[in-house]
C-alpha positions as CSV (number, residue, x, y, z in Angstrom):
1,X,41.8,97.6,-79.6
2,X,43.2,98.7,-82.9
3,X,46.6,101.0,-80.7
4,X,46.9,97.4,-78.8
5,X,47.0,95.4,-82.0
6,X,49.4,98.3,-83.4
7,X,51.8,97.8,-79.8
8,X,51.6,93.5,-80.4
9,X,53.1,94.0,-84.0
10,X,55.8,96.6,-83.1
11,X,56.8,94.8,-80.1
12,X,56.6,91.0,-82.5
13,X,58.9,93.0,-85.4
14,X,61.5,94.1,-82.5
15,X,61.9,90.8,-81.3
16,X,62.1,89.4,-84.5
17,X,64.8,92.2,-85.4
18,X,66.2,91.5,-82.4
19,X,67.4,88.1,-83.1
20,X,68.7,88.6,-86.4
21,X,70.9,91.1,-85.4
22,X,72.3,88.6,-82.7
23,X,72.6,85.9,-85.3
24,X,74.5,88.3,-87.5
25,X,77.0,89.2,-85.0
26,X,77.3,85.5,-83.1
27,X,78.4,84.5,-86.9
28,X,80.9,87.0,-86.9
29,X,82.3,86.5,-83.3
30,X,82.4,82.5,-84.3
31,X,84.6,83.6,-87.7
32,X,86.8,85.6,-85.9
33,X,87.5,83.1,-83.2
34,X,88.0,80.0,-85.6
35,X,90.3,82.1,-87.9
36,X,92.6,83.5,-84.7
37,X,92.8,79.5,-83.3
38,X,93.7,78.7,-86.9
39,X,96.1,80.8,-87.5
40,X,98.1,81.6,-84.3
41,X,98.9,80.2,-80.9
42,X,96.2,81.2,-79.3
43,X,93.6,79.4,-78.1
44,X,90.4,80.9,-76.0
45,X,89.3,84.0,-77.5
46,X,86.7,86.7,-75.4
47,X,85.1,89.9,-76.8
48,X,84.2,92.8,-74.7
49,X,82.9,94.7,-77.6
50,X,80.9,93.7,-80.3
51,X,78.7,96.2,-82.7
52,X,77.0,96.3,-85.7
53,X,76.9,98.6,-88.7
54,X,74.5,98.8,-91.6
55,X,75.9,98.0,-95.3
56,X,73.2,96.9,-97.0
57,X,70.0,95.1,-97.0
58,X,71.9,92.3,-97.2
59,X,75.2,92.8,-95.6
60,X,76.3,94.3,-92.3
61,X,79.9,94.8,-90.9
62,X,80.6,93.8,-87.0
63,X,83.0,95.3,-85.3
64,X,84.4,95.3,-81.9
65,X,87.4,94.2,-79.5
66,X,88.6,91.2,-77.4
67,X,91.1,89.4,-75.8
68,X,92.9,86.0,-77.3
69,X,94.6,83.8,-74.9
70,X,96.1,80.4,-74.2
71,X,94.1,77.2,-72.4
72,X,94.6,78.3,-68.4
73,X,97.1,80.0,-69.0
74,X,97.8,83.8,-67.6
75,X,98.7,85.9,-70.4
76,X,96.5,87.9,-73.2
77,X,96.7,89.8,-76.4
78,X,93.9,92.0,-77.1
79,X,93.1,92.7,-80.6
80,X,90.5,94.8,-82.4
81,X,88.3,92.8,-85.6
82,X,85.9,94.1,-88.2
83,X,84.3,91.9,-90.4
84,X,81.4,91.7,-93.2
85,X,78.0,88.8,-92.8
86,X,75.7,88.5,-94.8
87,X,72.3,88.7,-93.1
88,X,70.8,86.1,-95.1
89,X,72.9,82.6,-94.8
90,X,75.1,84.2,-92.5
91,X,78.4,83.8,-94.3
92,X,81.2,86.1,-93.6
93,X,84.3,87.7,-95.5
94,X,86.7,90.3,-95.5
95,X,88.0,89.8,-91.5
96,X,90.8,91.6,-90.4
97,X,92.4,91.2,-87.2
98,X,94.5,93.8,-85.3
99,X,96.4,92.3,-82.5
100,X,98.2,94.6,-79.8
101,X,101.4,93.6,-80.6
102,X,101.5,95.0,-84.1
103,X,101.1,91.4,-86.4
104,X,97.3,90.8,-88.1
105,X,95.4,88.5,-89.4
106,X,93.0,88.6,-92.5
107,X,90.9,86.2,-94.8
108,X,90.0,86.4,-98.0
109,X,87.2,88.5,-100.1
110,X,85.3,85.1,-100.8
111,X,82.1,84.6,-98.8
112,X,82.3,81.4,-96.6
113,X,80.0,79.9,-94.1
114,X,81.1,80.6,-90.0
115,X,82.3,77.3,-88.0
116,X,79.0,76.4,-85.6
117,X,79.8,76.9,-82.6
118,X,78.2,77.2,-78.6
119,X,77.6,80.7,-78.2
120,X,78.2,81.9,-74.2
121,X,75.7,81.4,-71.7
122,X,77.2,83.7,-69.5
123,X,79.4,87.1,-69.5
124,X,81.1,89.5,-67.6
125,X,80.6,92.9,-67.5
126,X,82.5,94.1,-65.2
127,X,85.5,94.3,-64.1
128,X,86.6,95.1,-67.6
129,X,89.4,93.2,-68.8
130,X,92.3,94.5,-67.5
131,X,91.0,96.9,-65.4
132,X,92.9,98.5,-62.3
133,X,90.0,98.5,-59.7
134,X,90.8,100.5,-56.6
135,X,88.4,98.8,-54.0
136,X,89.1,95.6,-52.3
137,X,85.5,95.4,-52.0
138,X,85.1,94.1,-55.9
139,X,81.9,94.4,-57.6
140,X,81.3,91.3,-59.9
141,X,78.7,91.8,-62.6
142,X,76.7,90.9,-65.6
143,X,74.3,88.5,-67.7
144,X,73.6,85.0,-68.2
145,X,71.4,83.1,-70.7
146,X,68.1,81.8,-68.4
147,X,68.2,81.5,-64.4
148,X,70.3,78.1,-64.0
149,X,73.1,79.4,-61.7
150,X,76.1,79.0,-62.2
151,X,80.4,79.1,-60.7
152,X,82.3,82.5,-60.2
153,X,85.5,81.4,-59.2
154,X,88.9,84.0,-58.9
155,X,92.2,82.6,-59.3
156,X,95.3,85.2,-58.3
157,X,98.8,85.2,-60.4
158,X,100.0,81.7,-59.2
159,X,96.5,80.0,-60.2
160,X,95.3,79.4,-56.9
161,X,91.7,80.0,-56.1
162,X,90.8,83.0,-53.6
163,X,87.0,83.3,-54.0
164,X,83.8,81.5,-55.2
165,X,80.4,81.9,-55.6
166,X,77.3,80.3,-56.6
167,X,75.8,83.4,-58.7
168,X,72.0,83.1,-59.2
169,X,70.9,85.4,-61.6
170,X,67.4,87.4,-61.6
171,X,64.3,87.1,-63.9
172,X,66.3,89.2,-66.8
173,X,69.6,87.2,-66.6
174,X,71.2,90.0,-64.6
175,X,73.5,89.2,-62.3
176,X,75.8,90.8,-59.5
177,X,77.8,90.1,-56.3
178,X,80.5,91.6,-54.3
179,X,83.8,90.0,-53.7
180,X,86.6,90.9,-51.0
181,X,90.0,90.5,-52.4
182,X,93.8,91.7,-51.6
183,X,95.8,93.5,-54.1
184,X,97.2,92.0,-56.7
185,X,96.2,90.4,-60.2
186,X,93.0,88.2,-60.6
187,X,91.7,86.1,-63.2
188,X,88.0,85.8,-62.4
189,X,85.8,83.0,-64.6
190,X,82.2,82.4,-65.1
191,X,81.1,78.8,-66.2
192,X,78.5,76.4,-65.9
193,X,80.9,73.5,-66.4
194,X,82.7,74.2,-69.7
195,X,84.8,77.3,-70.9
196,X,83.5,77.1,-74.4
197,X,79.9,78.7,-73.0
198,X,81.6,80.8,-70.0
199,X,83.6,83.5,-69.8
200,X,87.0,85.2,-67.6
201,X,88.0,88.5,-67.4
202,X,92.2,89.5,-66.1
203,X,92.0,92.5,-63.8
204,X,94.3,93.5,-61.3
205,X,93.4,95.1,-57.6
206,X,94.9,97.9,-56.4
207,X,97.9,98.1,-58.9
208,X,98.7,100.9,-61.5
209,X,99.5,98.4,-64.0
210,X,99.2,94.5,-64.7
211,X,101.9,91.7,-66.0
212,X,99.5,90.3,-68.8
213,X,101.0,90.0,-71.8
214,X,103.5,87.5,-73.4
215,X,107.5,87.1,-71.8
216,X,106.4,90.2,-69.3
217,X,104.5,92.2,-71.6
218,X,102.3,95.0,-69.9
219,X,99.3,95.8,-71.4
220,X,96.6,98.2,-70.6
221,X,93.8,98.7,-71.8
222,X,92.8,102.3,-71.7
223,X,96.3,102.4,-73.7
224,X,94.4,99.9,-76.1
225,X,91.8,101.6,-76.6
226,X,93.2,104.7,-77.8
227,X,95.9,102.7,-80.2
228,X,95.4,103.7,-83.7
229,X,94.0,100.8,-86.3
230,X,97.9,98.6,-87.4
231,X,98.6,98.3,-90.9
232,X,97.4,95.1,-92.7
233,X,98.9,92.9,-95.0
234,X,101.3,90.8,-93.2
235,X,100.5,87.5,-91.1
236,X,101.4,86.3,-88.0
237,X,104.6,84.5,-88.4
238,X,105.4,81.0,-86.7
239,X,101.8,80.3,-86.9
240,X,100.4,76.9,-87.2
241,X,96.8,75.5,-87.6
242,X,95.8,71.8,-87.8
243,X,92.8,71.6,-90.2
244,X,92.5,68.0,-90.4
245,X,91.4,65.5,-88.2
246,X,89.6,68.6,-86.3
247,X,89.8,68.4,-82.5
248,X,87.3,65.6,-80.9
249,X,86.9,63.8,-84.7
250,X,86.3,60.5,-85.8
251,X,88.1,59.6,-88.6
252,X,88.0,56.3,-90.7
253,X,91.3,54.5,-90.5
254,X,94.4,52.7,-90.2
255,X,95.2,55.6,-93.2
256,X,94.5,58.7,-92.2
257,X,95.3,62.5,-93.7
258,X,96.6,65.1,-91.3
259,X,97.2,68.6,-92.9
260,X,97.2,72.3,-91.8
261,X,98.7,75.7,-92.5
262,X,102.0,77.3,-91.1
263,X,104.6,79.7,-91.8
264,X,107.5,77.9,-91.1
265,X,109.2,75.9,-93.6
266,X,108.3,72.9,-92.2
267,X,106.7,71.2,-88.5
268,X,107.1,68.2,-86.6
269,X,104.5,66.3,-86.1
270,X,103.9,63.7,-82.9
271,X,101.4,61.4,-82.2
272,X,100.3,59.7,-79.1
273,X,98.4,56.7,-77.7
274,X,98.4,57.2,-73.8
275,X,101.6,57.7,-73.0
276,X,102.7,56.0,-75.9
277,X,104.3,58.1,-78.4
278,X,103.0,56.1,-81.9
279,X,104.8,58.3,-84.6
280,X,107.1,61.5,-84.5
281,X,107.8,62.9,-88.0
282,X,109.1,66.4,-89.5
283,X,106.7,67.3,-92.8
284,X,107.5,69.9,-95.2
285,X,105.5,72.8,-95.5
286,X,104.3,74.1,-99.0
287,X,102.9,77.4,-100.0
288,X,101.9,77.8,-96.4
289,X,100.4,74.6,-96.3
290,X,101.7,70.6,-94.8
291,X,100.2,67.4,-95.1
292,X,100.8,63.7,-94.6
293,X,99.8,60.2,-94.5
294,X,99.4,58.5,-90.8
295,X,99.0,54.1,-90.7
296,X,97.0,54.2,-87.1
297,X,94.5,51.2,-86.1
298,X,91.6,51.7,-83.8
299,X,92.0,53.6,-80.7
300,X,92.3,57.4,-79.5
301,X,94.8,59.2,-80.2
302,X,96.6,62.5,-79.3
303,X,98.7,65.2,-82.1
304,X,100.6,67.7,-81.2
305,X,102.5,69.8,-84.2
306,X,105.1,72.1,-83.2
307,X,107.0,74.6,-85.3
308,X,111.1,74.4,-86.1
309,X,112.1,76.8,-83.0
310,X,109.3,75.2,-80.6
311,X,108.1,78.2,-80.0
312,X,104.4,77.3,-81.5
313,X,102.7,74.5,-81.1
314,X,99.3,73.1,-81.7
315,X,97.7,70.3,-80.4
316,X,94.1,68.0,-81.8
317,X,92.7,64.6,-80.0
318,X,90.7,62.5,-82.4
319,X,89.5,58.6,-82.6
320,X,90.4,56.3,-85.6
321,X,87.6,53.7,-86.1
């Protein structure tokens, strides 16, 4: 009696272990994530390796790997993070961000309290990103949150679908299937309805190497992997981050404050009702940072800010009420 009372409190402080350590490092993943759609171009960001190191009672550092890229679109910039939480209220500080192609991000030595946001329902495990399997006979696998099935769709170069499934996974939340598939570069996703709580891995079929990056960029990721951690201290240049109205906001009008961060010298800003374009309007920016007045009645609206060279741009929908 006593050895199975013993086995119930182990098993109870485990579990309860357990799931602080996954609330430490879904508050880092949701940090990291907020601070790269911030402060660059990028705007879906995946990790394919997260772990977590004891500091102190109080504070642990996560660290791990991922992928950033752009809504749909095809390329990817992977990027290594390490950042500290504090175990208690979960805050977070001292992020830095390593992307591949040598520019990094970091915040500030201040704690500050992680964005909320949906954690993933469902992962891939394998393929890895950017993987060169040699099989046309793919192997598909991984874990999902529950046994509610859910979409695995695979979409070649050119976006077009070539495979789907309905994936049911077990009692445990595994999950794996078996795909056939020519040779050539895949972008597989896993979603039950919205991106936010899926997940997509880029891997290519047969081929020594994949076009994933940026303007033809080749990136691979056993090459990744053995990259050496990049210098910090500089910024990502032609970035641009809309802080205010945040995407999906309702905002108390007709005046109503727009502001975010850049590193040009100044953006131009357009809004749109519809079709309609309402306002277009180049502001300033100051000490990294631009901001402005909009007169807009009641009604939905779309923003896009875009820097000098058009190169960056950002967009937010919101509703004035």
């Amino acid at each position: 009696m006593r050895y199975r009372l013993l086995t119930v409190a182990l098993l109870t402080m485990l579990a309860i272990a357990s799931a602080i350590a996954s609330r430490v490092t879904d508050s880092a993943q949701n940090s990291i994530s907020s601070l790269i759609r911030d402060e660059t171009q990028w705007t879906r960001v995946y990790f394919t390796d997260v772990r977590e190191s004891f500091l102190s009672l109080s504070e642990a550092r996560v660290q791990g790997r991922g992928v950033a890229s752009r809504n749909n679109g095809w390329g990817g910039m992977p990027f290594t993070f390490t950042i500290k939480v504090h175990r208690n209220n979960l805050t977070t500080r001292d992020a830095q961000i390593d992307f591949a192609d040598g520019t990094n991000l970091n915040s500030n030595s201040d704690w500050i309290r992680s964005p909320e946001s949906q954690s993933a329902d469902v992962r891939i495990e394998r393929p890895r990103w950017y993987e060169n399997v040699q099989s046309r006979n793919v192997t598909f696998s991984g874990w999902a949150d529950g046994r509610e099935p859910f979409e695995l769709t695979v979409f070649d170069r050119r976006g077009r679908e070539r495979s789907s499934t309905t994936i049911h996974p077990n009692m445990n939340g595994r999950w794996v299937t078996r795909l056939n598939l020519p040779a050539g570069n895949f972008r597989v996703v896993a979603s039950r309805g919205g991106w936010e709580t899926g997940d997509e891995v880029r891997f290519s079929v047969q081929r020594a190497n994949g076009s994933w990056g940026q303007n033809g960029e080749r990136w691979n990721w056993n090459d990744w992997d053995d990259r050496r951690p990049i210098a910090t201290g500089s910024t990502v240049g032609g970035s641009i981050a809309i802080t205010a109205p945040r995407n999906g906001a309702t905002v108390d009008g007709p005046s109503v404050t727009v502001s975010g961060r850049s590193n040009s010298s100044s953006v131009m800003l357009t809004v749109f009702r519809g079709a309609e374009q309402v306002t277009r309007t180049s502001v300033s920016v100051q000490n990294r940072r631009w901001s402005t007045k909009l007169s807009l009645p009641n009604g939905s609206y779309r923003m896009t800010v875009v820097s000098p060279d058009g190169s960056t741009q950002k967009e937010v929908g919101f509703r004035v009420r």
